[in-house]
C-alpha positions in Angstrom: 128.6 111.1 105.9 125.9 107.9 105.3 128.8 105.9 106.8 128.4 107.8 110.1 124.7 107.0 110.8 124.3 104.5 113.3 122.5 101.1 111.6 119.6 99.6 112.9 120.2 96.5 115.0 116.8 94.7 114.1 117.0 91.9 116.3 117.5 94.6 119.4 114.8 96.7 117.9 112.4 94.0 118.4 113.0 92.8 121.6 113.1 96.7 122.9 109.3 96.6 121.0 108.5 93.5 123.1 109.6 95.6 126.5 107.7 98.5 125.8 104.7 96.8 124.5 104.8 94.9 127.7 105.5 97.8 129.7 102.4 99.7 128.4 100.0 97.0 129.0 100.9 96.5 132.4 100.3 100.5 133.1 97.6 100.3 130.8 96.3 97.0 133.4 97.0 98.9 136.6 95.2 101.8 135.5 91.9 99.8 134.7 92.3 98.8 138.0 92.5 102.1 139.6 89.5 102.7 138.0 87.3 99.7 138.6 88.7 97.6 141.7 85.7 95.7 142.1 82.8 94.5 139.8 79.7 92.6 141.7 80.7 89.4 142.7 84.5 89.6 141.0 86.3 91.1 144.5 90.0 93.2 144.2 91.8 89.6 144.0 90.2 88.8 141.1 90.1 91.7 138.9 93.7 92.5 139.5 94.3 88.5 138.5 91.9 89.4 135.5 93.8 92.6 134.5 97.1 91.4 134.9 95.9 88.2 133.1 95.0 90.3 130.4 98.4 92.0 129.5 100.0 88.7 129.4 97.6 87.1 127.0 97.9 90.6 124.7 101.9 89.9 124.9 101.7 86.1 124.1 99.7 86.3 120.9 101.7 89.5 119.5 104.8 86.8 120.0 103.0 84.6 118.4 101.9 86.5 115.5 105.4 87.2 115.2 105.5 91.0 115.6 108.8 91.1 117.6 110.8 89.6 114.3 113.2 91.0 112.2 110.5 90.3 109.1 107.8 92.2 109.7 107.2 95.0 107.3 106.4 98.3 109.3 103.6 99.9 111.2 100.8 98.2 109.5 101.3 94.9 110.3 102.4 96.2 113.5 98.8 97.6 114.5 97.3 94.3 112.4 99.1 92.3 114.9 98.6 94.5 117.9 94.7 94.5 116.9 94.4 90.5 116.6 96.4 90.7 119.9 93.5 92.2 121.8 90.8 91.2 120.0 92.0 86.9 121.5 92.6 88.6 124.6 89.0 89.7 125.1 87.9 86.8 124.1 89.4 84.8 126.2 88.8 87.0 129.1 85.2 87.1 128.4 85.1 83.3 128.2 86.7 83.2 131.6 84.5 85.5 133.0 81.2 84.0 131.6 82.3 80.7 132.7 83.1 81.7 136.9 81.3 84.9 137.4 78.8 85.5 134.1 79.3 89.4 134.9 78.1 91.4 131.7 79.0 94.9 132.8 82.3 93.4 133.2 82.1 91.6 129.8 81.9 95.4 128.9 83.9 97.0 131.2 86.5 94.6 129.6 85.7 95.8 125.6 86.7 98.9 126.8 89.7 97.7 128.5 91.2 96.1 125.1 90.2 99.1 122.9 92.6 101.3 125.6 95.2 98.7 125.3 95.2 98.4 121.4 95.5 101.8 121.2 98.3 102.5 123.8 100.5 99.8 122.1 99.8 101.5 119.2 100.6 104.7 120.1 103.8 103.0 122.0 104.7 101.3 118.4 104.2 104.5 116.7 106.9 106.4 118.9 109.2 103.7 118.9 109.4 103.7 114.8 109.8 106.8 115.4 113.4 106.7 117.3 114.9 103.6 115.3 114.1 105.2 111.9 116.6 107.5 112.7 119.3 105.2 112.3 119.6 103.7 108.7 118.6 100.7 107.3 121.3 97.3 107.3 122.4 97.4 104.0 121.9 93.4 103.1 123.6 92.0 100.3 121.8 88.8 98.5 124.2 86.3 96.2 123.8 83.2 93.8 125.1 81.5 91.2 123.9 82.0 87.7 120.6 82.5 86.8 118.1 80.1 87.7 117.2 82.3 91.3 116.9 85.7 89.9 113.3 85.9 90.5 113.5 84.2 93.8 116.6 86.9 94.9 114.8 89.7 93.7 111.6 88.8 95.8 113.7 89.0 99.1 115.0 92.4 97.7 111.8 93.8 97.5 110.4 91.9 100.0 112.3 93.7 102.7 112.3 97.4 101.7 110.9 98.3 105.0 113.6 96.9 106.9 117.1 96.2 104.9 118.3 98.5 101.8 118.6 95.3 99.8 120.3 94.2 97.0 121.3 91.0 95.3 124.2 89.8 93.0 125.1 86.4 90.8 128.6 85.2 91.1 129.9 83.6 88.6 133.2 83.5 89.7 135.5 80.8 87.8 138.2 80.2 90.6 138.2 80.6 94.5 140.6 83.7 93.5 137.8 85.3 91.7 135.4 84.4 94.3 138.0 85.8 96.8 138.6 89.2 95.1 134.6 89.4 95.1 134.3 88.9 98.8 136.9 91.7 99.8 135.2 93.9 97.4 131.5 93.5 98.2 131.0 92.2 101.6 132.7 95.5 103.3 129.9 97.7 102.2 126.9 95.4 103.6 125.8 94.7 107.0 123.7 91.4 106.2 124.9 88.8 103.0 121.9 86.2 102.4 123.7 83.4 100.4 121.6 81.0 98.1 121.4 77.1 98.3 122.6 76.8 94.7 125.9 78.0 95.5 128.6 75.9 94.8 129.4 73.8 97.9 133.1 75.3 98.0 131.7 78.7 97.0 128.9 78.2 99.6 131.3 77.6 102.7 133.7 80.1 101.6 130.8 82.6 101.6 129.3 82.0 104.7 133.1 81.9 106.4 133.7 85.0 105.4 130.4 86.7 106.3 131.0 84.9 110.1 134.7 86.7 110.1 134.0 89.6 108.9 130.7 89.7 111.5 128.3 90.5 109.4 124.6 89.2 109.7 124.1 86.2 107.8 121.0 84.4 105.9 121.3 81.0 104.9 118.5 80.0 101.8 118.7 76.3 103.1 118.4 73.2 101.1 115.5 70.7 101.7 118.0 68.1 103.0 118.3 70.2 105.5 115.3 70.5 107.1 116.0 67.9 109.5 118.4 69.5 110.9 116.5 72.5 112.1 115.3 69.9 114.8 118.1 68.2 115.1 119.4 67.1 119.0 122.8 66.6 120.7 123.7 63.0 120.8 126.7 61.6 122.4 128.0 58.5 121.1 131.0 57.3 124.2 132.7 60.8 123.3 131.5 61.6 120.0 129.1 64.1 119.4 126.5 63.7 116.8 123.4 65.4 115.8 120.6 63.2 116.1 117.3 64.1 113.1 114.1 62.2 114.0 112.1 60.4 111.6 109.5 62.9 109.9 106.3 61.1 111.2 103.6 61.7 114.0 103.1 59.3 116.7 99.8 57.7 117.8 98.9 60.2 120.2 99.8 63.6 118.6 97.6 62.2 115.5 94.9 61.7 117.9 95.1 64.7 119.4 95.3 66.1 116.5 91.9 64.8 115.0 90.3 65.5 118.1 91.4 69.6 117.5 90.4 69.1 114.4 86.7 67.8 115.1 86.1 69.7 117.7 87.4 73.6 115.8 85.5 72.5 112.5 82.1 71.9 113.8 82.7 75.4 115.8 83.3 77.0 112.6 80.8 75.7 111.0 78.1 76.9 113.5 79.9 80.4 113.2 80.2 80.6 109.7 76.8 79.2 108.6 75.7 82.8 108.0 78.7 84.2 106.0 78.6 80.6 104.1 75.0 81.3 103.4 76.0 84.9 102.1 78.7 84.2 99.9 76.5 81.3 98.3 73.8 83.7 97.3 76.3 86.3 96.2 78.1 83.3 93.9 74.6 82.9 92.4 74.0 85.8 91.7 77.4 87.4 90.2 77.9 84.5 87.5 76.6 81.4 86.3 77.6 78.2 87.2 77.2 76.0 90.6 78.1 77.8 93.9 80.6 75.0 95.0 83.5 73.7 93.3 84.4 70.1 93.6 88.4 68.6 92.6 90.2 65.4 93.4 93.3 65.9 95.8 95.8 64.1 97.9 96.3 63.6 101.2 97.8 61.1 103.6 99.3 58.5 102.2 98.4 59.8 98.7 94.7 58.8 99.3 92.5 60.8 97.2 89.1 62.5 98.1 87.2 65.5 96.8 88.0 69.2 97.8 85.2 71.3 98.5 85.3 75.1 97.9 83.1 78.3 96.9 83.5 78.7 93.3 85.7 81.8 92.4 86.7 80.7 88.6 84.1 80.6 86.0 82.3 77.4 84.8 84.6 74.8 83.3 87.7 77.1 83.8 90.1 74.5 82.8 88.8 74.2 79.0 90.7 76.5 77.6 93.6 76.6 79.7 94.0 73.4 80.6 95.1 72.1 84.0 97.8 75.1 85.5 98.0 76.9 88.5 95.9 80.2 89.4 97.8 83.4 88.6 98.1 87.2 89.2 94.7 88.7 87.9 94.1 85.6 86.2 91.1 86.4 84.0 89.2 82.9 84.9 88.4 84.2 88.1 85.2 86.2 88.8 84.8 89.5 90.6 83.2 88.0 93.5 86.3 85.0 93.1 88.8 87.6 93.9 87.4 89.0 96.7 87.1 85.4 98.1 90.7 84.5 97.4 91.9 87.6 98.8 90.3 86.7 102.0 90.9 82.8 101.8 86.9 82.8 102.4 86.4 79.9 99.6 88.3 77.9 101.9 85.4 77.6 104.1 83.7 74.7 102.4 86.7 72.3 103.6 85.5 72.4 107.2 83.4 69.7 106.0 86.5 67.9 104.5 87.8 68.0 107.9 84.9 66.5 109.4 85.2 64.0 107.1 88.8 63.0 107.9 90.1 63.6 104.4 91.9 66.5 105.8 93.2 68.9 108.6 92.9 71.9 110.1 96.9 72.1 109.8 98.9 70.5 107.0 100.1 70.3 103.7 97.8 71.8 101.5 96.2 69.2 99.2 97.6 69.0 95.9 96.2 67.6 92.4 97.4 64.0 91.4 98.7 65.0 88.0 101.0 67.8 89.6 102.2 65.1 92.7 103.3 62.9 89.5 105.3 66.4 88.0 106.6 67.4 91.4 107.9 63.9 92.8 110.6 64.2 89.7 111.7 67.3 90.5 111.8 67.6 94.2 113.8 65.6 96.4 111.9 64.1 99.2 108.7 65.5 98.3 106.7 62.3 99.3 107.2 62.8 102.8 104.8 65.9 102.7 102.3 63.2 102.8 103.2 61.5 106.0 100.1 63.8 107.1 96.7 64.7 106.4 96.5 67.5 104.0 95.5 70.9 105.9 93.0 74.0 105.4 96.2 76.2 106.2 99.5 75.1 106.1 103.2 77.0 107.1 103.3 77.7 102.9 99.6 79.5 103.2 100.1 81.9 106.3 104.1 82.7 105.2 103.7 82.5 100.9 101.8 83.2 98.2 99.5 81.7 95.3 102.8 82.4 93.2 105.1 80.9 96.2 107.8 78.4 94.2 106.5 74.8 94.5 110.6 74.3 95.6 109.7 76.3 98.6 106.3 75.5 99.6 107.4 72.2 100.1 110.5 72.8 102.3 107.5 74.8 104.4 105.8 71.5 104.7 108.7 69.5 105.9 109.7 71.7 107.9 106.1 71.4 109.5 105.9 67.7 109.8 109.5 67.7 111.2 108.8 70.7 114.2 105.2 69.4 114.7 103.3 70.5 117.8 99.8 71.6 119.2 101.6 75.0 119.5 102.9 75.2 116.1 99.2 74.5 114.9 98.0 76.9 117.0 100.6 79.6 116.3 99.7 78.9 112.1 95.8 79.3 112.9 96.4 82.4 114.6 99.1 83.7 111.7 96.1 82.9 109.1 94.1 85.6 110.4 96.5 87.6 109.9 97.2 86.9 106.8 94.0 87.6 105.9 94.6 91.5 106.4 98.0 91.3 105.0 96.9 90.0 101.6 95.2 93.0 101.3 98.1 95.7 102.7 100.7 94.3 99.9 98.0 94.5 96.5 99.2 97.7 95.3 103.2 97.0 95.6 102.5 94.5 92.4 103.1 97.2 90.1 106.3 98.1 91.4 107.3 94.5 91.9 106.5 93.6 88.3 108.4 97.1 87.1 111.3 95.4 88.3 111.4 92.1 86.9 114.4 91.0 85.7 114.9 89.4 82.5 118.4 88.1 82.1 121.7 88.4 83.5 123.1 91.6 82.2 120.2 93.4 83.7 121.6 92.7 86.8 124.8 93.7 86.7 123.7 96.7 84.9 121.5 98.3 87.1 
C-alpha cells in the first residue's frame, strides 16, 4: 500500500515554494498599495516602485538564505528564513527612503508592511507543508566501504529526517559480482543512493552508474581533489574538449575589494555592537573569574601568525588539565555564560578588531592553531592552500557545520570557498550566519537522540 503513495519530488517542492512565496508578496505589495498610494512627498510612482521593490528584495534573500533547497529541515527554518527575509528588506527600504525622501510615517507605514508580508509567507509556507506531506518521504539510501565513515553516514541519516526516510549501509563486497548482487537488491527500494568518497574507485563508478540507470536521485560525498572541478569551465583544445580548473588564488583587485568590505563592515559593527560588547564584558566578570577576553596565536595568510581576540567562554587556564584539544559537546571547561556565547557565536565579536587590523577577514578560513596546521598538513591533502587567504570571522565550515564538523570536511568547505570566490558568495555566507545563529538553537534538543544512536562497530549496522 506504502508503495502506492506518491513520493515527494523535493527539488519541485522547492521551486513551487519559491512561486507561491513570490506570489504572496506581490498580492501582499499590491494590497499595501491599495491602501496607501501616496505618502507626502513619495507620489503613486514611487510607492508602487517601493512596494514592488520590496517583494523582490524579500524573494532574493530567502534564495539566498537557501530556503528553496532540498536541505532545509522544515517549518522552522522556513519561518527563520522568511523572518531574516523581511527583516533586510525593511532595512534596506528604510535606507532608501531616509536617503531620497526621509519620510518617517512611511519608515512606519513600511514596519507594518514587512510584519504583513512575514506573516503571509508564513501562512503560505504553512499550507504548502501542508499539501506535500501528504506524499511520503524519498526513501534515500547512504553506502561506504568499511568502517572508517560510520559516524560521518549516520550524521546524513539523521541529519535529514525531515526530508528523506534515510538509511545507510557498508559494502564490503569482495568481487564486482557481490557488489552487483548488492545493487539489484538494494537500490530498487530507495529513491535517492548517496555514495561515499571512500568507495573503491571501481566500486564507486559502478555505484553511481547504476543509480544514473536505474534513475534514481544521486549524492556524490566528493573527494577534496575534486573541488576544482565544481568550478571547472569548457575548454576546447582544436576539437578536444577539456575542462579547464583555475588556480585557487585571488587577484589584485578582488583582495582589494575585499579589504575594503572588510574595513568598511567591521568599524560598522563595531559602533553597533559597542553596547552588547560592553554587556557581555560585565556579564563575563561577573559569572567567573578570570580576564574577560581571551587571547591565542592563529594562522592566517600565508601561515602568518597573529593573536585572536575573543570573549572568554572557558574557565581560566582551560588547557592545563586537558591540554591543547578541540572544544566539545557540553564540554565542562566552558562556563554558563561561555555556552550561551558559543551558541550564539557572540564571543566572536572581539575579532572585528582582528579585521581592522588586517590579520583577518570578515570571510575566510577560520583561523587555526599552529600545532594543529603541523597535525592536519600530514593528514590532508592539499590542506595548505586554505591559506591562500586571510583567515575569516565566518567561513562556508561555520554557517553549514558544526564545532564537531570533521576537520576532513571543514577543509573541503574552505577550498571550495577560495576556488568559487565572489563579493556574492561573501555576502550570501554573512547573511547565512545570522541564520545560523537561530538554528544552533532549534537543533540542541535532537543531541539526545543523535547520541542514542551512535554506532559502535560494524555489526551494529547490519543488525539494526
Amino acid at each position: 500500500m506504502d508503495s502506492e503513495i506518491k513520493t515527494r519530488n523535493l527539488r519541485n517542492e522547492g521551486r513551487y515554494t519559491l512561486c507561491v512565496n513570490a506570489a504572496v508578496l506581490f498580492a501582499v505589495a499590491v494590497a499595501a498599495f491599495a491602501v496607501c498610494p501616496e505618502f507626502g512627498p513619495i507620489g503613486h510612482r514611487t510607492m508602487i516602485t517601493f512596494d514592488a521593490i520590496y517583494a523582490v528584495l524579500s524573494v532574493f534573500f530567502m534564495y539566498l538564505l537557501e530556503k528553496y533547497t532540498v536541505s532545509v529541515s522544515g517549518l522552522y527554518e522556513k519561518t527563520v528564513i522568511t523572518t531574516l527575509s523581511g527583516l533586510y528588506s525593511f532595512i534596506v527600504m528604510s535606507v532608501l527612503n531616509l536617503l531620497f525622501f526621509t519620510e518617517w510615517m512611511k519608515i512606519a507605514f513600511d514596519a507594518v508592511f514587512s510584519i504583513i508580508g512575514i506573516v503571509s509567507v508564513a501562512v503560505s509556507d504553512v499550507i504548502t507543508e501542508r499539501v506535500f506531506r501528504r506524499s511520503r518521504k524519498p526513501r534515500l539510501l547512504i553506502i561506504d566501504s568499511g568502517e572508517k565513515n560510520f559516524f560521518r553516514m549516520k550524521k546524513i541519516k539523521y541529519g535529514v529526517p525531515e526530508n528523506y526516510d534515510a538509511w545507510y549501509e557498508s559494502v564490503n563486497a569482495p568481487d564486482e559480482r557481490a557488489l552487483e548482487e548488492f545493487i539489484e537488491s538494494e537500490f530498487p527500494q530507495y529513491d535517492a543512493i548517496c555514495i561515499f568518497d571512500s568507495l573503491p574507485e571501481a566500486q564507486y563508478d559502478m555505484a553511481v552508474n547504476a543509480a544514473m540507470e536505474m534513475n534514481k536521485e544521486l549524492f556524490v560525498v566528493p573527494k577534496i581533489i575534486d573541488v576544482g572541478k565544481t568550478n571547472a569551465q569548457t575548454v576546447l583544445f582544436d576539437d578536444i574538449m577539456t575542462l579547464y580548473i583555475p588556480k585557487q588564488t585571488l587577484n589584485k583587485a578582488e583582495l582589494f575589494l575585499k579589504r575594503a568590505v572588510d574595513i568598511i563592515v567591521s568599524l560598522v559593527g563595531l559602533v553597533i555592537a559597542a553596547v552588547p560588547m560592553a554587556v557581555i564584558a560585565a556579564a563575563i566578570k561577573i559569572s567567573s573569574p578570570g580576564p574577560v577576553f581571551y587571547k591565542q596565536v592563529r594562522l592566517t595568510r600565508n601561515k602568518r601568525e597573529f593573536e585572536i581576540y575573543k570573549f572568554r567562554t572557558m574557565i581560566p587556564d582551560a588547557e592545563k588539565l586537558s591540554g591543547p584539544k578541540f572544544a566539545e559537546k557540553d564540554d565542562p571547561r566552558i562556563t554558563p555564560i561561555g555556552k550561551l556565547l558559543r551558541a550564539c557565536r557572540l564571543d566572536e565579536l572581539p575579532q572585528l578588531i582582528n579585521i581592522l587590523k588586517n590579520d583577518m577577514s570578515l570571510v575566510g578560513p577560520r583561523p587555526e592553531r599552529p600545532m594543529f596546521v603541523k597535525k592536519f598538513e600530514n593528514e590532508i591533502e592539499d590542506y595548505d592552500h586554505r591559506f591562500e587567504v586571510k583567515a575569516g570571522l565566518t567561513s562556508l565550515s561555520h554557517v553549514y557545520g558544526k564545532y564537531s564538523t570533521y576537520i576532513y570536511d571543514r577543509t573541503y568547505y574552505d577550498l571550495y570557498y577560495i576556488v568559487h570566490y565572489s563579493i556574492l558568495l561573501d555576502f550570501k555566507i554573512m547573511l547565512l550566519t545570522t541564520k545560523t545563529i537561530f538554528m544552533k538553537s532549534a537543533a540542541e534538543g535532537e543531541d539526545s537522540f543523535k547520541q542514542s544512536t551512535s554506532i559502535s562497530s560494524r555489526t551494529e549496522v547490519e543488525t539494526q
